[in-house]
C-alpha positions in Angstrom: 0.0 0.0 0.0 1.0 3.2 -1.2 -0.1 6.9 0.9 0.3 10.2 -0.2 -0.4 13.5 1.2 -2.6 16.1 -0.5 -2.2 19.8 0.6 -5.9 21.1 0.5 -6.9 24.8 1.6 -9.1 24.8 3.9 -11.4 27.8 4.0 -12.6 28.5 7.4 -13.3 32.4 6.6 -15.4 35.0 4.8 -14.1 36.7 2.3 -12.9 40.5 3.2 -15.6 42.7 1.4 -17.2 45.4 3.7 -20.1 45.1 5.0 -23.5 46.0 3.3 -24.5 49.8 3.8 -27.0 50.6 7.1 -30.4 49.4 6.5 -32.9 52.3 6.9 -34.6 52.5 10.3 -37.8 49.8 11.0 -40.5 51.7 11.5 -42.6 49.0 13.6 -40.1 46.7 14.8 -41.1 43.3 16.1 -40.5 43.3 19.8 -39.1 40.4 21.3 -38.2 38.4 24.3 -35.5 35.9 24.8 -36.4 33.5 27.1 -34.0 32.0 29.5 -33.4 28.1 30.3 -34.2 27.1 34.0 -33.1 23.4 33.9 -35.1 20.3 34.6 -38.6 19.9 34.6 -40.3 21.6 37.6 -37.6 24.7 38.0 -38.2 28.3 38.1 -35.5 31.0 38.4 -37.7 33.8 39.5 -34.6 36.2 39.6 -33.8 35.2 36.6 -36.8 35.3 34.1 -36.3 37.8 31.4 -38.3 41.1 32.0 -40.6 42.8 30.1 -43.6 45.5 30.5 -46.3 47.9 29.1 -48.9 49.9 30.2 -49.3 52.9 32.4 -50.2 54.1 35.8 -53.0 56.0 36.8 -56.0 55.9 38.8 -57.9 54.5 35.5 -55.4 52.5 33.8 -53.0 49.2 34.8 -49.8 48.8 34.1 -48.0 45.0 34.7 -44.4 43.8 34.5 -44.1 40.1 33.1 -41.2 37.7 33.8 -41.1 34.7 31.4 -38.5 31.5 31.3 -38.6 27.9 30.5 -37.8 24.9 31.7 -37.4 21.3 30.3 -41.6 20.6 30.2 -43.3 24.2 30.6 -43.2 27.8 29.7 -43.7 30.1 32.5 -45.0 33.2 32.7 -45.4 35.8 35.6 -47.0 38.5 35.4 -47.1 41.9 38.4 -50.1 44.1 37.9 -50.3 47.5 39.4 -53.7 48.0 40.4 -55.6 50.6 42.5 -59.2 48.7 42.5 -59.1 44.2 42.5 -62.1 43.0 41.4 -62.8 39.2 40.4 -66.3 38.0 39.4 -67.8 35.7 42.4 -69.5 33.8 40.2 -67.6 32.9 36.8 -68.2 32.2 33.6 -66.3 31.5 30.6 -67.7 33.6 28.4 -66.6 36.5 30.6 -63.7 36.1 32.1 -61.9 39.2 30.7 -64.8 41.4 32.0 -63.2 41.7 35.3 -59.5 41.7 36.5 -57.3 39.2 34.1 -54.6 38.5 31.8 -54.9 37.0 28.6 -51.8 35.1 27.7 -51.2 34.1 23.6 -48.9 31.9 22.2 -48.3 30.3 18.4 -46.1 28.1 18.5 -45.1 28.3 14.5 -44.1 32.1 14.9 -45.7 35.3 15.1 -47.3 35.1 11.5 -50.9 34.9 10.2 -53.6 37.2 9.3 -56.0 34.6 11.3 -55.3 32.6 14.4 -55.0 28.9 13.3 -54.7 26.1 15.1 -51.0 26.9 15.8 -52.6 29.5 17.8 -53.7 29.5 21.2 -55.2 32.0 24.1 -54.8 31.1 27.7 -57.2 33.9 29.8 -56.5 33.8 33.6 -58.7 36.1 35.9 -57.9 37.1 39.2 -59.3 35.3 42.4 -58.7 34.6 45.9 -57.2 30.6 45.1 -56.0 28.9 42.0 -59.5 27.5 41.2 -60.0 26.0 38.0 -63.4 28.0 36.7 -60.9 31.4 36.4 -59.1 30.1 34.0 -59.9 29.1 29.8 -57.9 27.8 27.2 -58.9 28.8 23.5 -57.3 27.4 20.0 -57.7 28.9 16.9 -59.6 27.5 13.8 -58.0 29.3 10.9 -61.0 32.3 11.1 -61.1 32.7 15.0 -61.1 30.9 18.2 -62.6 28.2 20.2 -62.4 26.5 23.4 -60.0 23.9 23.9 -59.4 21.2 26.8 -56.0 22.1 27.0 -55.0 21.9 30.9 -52.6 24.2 32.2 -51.9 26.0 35.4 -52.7 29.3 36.8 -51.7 30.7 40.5 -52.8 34.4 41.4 -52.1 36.7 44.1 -52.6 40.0 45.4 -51.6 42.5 47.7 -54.1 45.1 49.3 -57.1 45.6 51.8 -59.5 43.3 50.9 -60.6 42.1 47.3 -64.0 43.2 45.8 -64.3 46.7 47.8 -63.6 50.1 47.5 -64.8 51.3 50.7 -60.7 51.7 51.5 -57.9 53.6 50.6 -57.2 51.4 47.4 -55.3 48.0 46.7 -51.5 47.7 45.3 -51.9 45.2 42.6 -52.1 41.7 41.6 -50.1 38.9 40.5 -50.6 35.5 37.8 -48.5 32.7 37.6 -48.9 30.7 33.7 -47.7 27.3 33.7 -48.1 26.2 30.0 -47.0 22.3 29.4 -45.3 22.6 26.0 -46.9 18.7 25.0 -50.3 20.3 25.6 -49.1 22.2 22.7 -47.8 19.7 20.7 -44.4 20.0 21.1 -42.0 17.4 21.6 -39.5 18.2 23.8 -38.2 21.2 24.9 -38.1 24.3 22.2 -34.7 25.4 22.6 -34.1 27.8 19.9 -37.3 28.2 18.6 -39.1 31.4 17.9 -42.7 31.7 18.6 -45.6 34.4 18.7 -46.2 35.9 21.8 -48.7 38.9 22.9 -50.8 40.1 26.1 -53.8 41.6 27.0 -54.0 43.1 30.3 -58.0 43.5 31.4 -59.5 45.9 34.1 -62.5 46.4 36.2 -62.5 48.4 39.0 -66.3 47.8 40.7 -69.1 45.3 41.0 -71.3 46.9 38.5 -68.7 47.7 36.2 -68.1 48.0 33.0 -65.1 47.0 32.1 -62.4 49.8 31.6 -60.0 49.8 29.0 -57.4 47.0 28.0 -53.6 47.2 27.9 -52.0 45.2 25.4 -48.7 44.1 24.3 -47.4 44.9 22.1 -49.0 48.1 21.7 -50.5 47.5 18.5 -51.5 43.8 18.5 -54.6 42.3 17.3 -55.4 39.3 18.7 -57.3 37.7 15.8 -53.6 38.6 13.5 -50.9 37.1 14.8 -48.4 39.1 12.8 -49.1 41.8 15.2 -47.9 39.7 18.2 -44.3 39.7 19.4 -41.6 37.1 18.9 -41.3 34.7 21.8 -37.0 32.8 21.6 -36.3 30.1 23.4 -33.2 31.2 24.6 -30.4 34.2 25.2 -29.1 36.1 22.3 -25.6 35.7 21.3 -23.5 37.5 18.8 -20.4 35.9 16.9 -18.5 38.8 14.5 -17.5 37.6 11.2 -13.4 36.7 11.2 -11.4 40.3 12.4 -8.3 42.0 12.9 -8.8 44.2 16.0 -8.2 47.9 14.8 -9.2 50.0 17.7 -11.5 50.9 20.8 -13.9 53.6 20.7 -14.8 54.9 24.0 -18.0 57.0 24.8 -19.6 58.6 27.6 -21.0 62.1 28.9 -18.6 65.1 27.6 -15.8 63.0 26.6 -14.8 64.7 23.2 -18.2 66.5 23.0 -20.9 63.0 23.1 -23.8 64.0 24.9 -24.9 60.7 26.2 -28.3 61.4 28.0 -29.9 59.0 30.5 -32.7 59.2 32.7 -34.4 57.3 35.8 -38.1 56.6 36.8 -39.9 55.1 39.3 -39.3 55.6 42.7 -35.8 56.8 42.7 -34.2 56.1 46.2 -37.3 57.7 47.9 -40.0 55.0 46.8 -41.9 58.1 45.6 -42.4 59.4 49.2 -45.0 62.5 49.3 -46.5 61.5 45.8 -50.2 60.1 45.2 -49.2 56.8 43.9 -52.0 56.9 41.3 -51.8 59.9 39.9 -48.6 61.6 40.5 -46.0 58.5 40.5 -46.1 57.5 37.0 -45.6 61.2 35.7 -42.9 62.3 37.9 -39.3 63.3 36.3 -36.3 63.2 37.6 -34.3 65.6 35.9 -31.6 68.2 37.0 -33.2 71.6 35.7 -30.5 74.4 34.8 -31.4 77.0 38.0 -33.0 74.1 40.0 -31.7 72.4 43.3 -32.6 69.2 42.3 -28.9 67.2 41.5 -29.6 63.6 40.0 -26.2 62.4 39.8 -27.2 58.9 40.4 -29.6 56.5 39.7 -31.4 53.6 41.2 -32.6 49.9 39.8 -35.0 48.0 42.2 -37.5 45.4 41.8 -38.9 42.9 43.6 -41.8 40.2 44.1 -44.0 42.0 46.8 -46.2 44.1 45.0 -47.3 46.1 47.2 -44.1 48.0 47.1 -43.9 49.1 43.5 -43.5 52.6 44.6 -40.1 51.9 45.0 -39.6 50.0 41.6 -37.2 51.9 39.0 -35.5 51.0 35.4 -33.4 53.2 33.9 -32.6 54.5 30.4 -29.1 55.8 28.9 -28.7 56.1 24.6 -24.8 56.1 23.3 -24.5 58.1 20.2 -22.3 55.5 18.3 -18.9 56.8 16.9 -17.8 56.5 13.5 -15.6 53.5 12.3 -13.7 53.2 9.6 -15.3 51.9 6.2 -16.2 48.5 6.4 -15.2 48.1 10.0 -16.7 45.1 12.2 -18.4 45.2 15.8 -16.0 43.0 17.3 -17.8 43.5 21.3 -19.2 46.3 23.0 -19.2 46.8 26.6 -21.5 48.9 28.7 -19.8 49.5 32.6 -21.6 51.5 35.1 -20.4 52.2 38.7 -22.1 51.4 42.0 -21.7 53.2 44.7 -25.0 52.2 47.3 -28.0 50.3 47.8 -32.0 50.5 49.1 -32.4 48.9 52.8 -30.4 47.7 55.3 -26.9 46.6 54.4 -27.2 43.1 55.6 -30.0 42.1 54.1 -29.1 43.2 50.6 -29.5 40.6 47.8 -27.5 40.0 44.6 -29.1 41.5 41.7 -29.6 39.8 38.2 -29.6 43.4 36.3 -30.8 43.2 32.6 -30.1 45.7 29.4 -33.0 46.0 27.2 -32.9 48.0 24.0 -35.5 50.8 22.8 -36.2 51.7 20.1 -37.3 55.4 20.6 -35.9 58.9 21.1 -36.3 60.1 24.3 -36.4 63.7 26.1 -34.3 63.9 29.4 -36.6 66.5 30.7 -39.7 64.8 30.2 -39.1 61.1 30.7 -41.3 59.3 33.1 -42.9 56.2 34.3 -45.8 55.9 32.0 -44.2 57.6 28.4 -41.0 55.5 29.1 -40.3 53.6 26.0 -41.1 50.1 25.7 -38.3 47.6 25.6 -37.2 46.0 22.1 -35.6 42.9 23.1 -33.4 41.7 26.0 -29.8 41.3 25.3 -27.7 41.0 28.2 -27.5 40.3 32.0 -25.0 40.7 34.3 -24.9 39.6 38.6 -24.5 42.4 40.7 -23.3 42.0 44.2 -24.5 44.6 46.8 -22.7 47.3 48.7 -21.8 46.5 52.4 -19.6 49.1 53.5 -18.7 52.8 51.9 -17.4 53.1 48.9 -15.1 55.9 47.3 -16.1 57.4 44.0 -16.2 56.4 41.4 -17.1 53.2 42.2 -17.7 49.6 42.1 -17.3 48.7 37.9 -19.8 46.6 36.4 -19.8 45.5 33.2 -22.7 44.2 30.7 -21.7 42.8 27.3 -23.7 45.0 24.7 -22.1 43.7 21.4 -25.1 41.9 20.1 -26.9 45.1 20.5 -24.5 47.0 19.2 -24.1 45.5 16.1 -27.5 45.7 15.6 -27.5 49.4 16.1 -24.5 49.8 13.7 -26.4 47.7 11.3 -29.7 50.0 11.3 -27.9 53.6 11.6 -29.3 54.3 14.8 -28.0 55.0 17.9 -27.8 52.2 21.0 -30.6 52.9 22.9 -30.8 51.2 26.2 -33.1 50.5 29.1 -32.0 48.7 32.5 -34.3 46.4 34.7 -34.1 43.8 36.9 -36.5 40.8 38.1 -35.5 40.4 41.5 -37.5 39.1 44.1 -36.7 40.4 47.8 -36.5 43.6 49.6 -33.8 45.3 49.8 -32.9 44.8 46.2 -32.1 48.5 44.8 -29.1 48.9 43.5 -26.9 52.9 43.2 -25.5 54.0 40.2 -23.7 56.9 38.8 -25.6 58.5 36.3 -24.2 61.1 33.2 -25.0 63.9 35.1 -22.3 63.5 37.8 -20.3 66.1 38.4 -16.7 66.1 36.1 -15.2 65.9 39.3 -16.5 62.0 39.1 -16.3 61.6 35.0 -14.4 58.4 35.7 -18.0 57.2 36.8 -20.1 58.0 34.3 -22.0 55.4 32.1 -19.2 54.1 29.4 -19.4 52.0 26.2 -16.5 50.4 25.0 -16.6 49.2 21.1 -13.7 47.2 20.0 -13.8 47.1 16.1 -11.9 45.6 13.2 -11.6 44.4 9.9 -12.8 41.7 7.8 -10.3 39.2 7.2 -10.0 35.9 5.3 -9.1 33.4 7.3 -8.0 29.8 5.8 -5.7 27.1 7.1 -4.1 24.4 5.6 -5.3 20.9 6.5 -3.6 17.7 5.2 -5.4 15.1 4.1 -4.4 11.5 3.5 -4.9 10.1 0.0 -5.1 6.2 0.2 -3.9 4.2 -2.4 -4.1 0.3 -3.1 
């Protein structure tokens, strides 16, 4: 027997063209949420559940923040309403669920496509009540022109924080709270959908006395329709990841607040570090600003992240917001990562009791003014793209800070990709007290420009990349 060797190239590259020109900016973008993996069948991260929201607060109108994840068998779904008035109907029906305080929960489990809801489709309505029983809860599937019932068994679990359901002889109720449990074989799916991208979409329902009627309904996202599922948003099994095309690293390009003339504007609401003491929680919390005002004495140096599971204190929940004007690179240049780092500096609560925080970025995909930004005109998020721990502050701390850091590249690829600039919101899903977390906002002083909100973009260029692989040639 006779061998020889055969020198082949391997190409394990692209070629090194630039990249296409930015798109033009989507005009109704697809919202979406990545879903992340719990683990076996039966587990639920609560802390962990990627974060969403819509709606408003007011003494008239609801607004909820859902947490969703997945395990091996279900998909889980919690959603936090804020909610002045509970009212659940004493004696249900099916046909009237929605009529009172609920959640309607839809899925299609072939994507968010369709003009009609087919049998892909499905509509799990959950109303509020004071146990888990089974007559506040329906399952509907779609026929290809609409829906119908369907014996599809899945679990609900409310829960609510207030005086006393069904009255409004008090000062008001907090809000309310449904757990979905959705088996994915009562679907049809076999397995577990990692990687998969489904349709997802909420509607948020309202009542706030016995004779009613029902006030309006919240829905997400904003402009869905829930007979066309090509309305709905995008449900993905799964956290987003971003792998650059083959690159030579060229450079970093730093931004943040004044550095070489960026104006990098960023804004809290909620409840700041005061849980909105001295406001009417209905009608003053959701429009308050927190802006520093040339002439003013209010200083907003800093910011605060907080959530948690106890409803009842959603005063002193708060996201933030922060947009990076994106700096020019050089033609045909590639995102190669992009780092967001923030400083911390404090914490809500007592020291010791203090939790670790799983913080999420979110983007946006709207322009927002500083001086106007609140609670209730906050953008919505876009998608979820990153999470980091954060460990809580114990002792003092000299400026500027504890550094955190969030990897942003898939985001800001994206941004690079679309023209736009990389607009960002921050949230977390935490689910004890104690759980706010201090940052250093753009409009510390220069004294403390070290602390200020920074992104990091390392960039390069395209390469080819091949390799030489030798391959025995067999002879007989």
């Amino acid at each position: 027997m006779k061998r020889y060797w055969v020198l082949i190239p391997l190409l394990i590259g692209a070629p090194a063209t630039p990249p296409a020109a930015p798109a033009a900016p989507i005009a109704a973008p697809v919202r979406i949420v990545n879903a992340p993996y719990f683990g076996s069948a039966g587990t639920v991260q609560f802390v962990e559940g990627a974060i969403f929201w819509f709606g408003r607060v007011t003494p008239t109108e609801n607004y909820a923040d859902v947490r969703i994840g997945y395990n091996d068998t279900h998909l889980w779904v919690y959603v936090a309403t804020f909610d002045q008035w509970l009212w659940y109907d004493e004696t249900p029906s099916a046909g009237d669920l929605a009529q009172w305080d609920a959640v309607t929960l839809f899925l299609k489990t072939d994507g968010n496509t369709g003009a009609a809801p087919d049998t892909n489709a499905y509509r799990f309505v959950a109303q509020l009540s004071g146990d888990a029983d089974a007559r506040y809860r329906l399952a509907l599937r779609g026929n290809g022109s609409g829906w119908q019932m369907a014996p599809i068994a899945f679990e609900t679990q409310p829960g609510w924080r207030g005086d006393r359901l069904n009255d409004n002889t008090d000062t008001g109720d907090r809000g309310w709270a449904m757990t979905f449990r959705v088996p994915f074989a009562a679907l049809g799916i076999a397995g577990t959908p990692h990687g998969q991208r489904w349709g997802i979409a909420m509607r948020l329902h309202d009542r706030d006395s016995a004779a009613g009627p029902a006030l309006a309904d919240q829905f997400w996202p904003e402009a869905m329709s829930p007979d066309q599922p090509a309305t709905w948003a995008q449900l993905h099994f799964g956290l987003p990841t971003y792998a650059p095309p083959p690159a030579a690293l060229r450079g970093i390009a730093t931004v943040y607040h004044k550095y070489r003339g960026a104006n990098v504007p960023d804004g809290a609401v909620g409840g700041y570090t005061t849980c909105g003491d001295g406001m009417d929680f209905w009608t003053a919390w959701g429009q308050r600003v927190y802006y520093t005002f040339p002439n003013s004495n209010d200083e907003y140096g800093d910011f605060n992240i907080q959530n948690q599971a106890d409803i009842a204190d959603w005063p002193c929940f708060s996201k933030y917001y922060v947009t990076f004007p994106l700096p020019a690179l050089p033609p045909g240049a590639i995102v190669v990562s992009a780092t967001l780092t923030l400083h911390l500096f404090g914490g809500a609560g007592d020291p010791n009791q203090r939790p670790d925080s799983l913080i999420q970025v979110l983007t946006v995909n709207e322009d927002w003014n500083e001086a106007t930004l609140n609670w209730n005109n906050a953008p919505l998020a876009l998608e979820n793209v990153s999470r980091t721990w954060v460990q809580p502050v114990r002792g003092n701390v000299n400026f500027p800070g504890i550094p955190y850091r969030w990897d942003v590249s898939y985001a800001a690829a994206k941004a690079y990709a679309t023209g736009q600039p990389l607009r960002l919101a921050m949230y977390s899903a935490d689910s004890e007290y104690h759980t706010g977390k201090y940052f250093v906002s753009s409009d510390t002083g220069d004294w403390n420009e070290a602390g200020r909100p920074r992104l990091d973009i390392a960039y390069g260029e395209a390469i080819s990349v091949s390799a030489r692989a030798f391959v025995p040639l067999v002879r007989r």
